[in-house]
ZAMI-413963 format. One line per 4 residues: number of its first residue (from 0); for each residue z negated, x, y of C-alpha. Coordinates in nm, 3 decimals. Last residue first. Layout:
ZAMI-413963
NUM = Z:X:Y; ...
This chain:
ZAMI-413963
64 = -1.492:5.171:20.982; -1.578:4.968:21.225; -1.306:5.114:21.469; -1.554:5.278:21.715
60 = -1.730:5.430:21.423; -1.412:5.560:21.291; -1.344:5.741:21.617; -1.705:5.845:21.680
56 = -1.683:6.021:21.340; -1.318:6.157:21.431; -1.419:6.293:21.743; -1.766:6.464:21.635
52 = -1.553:6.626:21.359; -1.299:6.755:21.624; -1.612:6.912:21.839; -1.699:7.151:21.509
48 = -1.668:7.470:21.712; -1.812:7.336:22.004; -2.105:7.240:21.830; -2.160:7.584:21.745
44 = -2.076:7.706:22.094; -2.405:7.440:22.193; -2.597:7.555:21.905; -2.627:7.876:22.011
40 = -2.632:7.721:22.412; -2.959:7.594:22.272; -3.125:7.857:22.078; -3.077:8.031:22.408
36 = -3.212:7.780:22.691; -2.960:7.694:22.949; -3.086:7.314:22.876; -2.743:7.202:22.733
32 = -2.449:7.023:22.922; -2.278:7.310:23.056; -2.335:7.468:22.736; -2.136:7.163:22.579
28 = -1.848:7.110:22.807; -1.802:7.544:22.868; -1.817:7.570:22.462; -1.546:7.236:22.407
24 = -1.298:7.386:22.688; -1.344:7.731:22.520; -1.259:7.589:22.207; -0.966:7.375:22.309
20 = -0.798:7.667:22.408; -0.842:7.896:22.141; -0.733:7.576:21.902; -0.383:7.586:22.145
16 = -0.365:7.937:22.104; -0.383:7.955:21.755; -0.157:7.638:21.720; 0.124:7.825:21.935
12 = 0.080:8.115:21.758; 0.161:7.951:21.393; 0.464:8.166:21.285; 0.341:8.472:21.208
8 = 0.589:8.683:21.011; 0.532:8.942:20.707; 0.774:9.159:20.600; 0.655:9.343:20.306
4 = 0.720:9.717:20.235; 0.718:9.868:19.836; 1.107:9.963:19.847; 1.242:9.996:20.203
0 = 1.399:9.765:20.400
């Protein structure tokens, strides 16, 4: 290599695609389920972003905890 060059390699693809995934499964289950209104599918792909908070909190409330 030559002087003043950096290698740099990606080795979390599978995770990116995997969270892409999940992401557009979470933003077609919550517009889907919204009024069709704008402000609400906004906060529908919002929500869809944060869907793994919603899990755990339901989790832990499930539990008792």
């Amino acid at each position: 290599m030559t002087a003043g060059r950096t290698r740099v390699v990606e080795r979390n693809g599978a995770w990116g695609l995997f969270m892409l995934m999940a992401y557009i499964g979470a933003a077609i289950y919550f517009v889907s389920r919204s009024g069709g209104g704008f402000w609400e599918v906004v906060l529908s792909l919002l929500q869809a972003i944060v869907w793994p908070a919603y899990l755990v909190y339901h989790a832990l409330h499930a539990l008792g905890a």
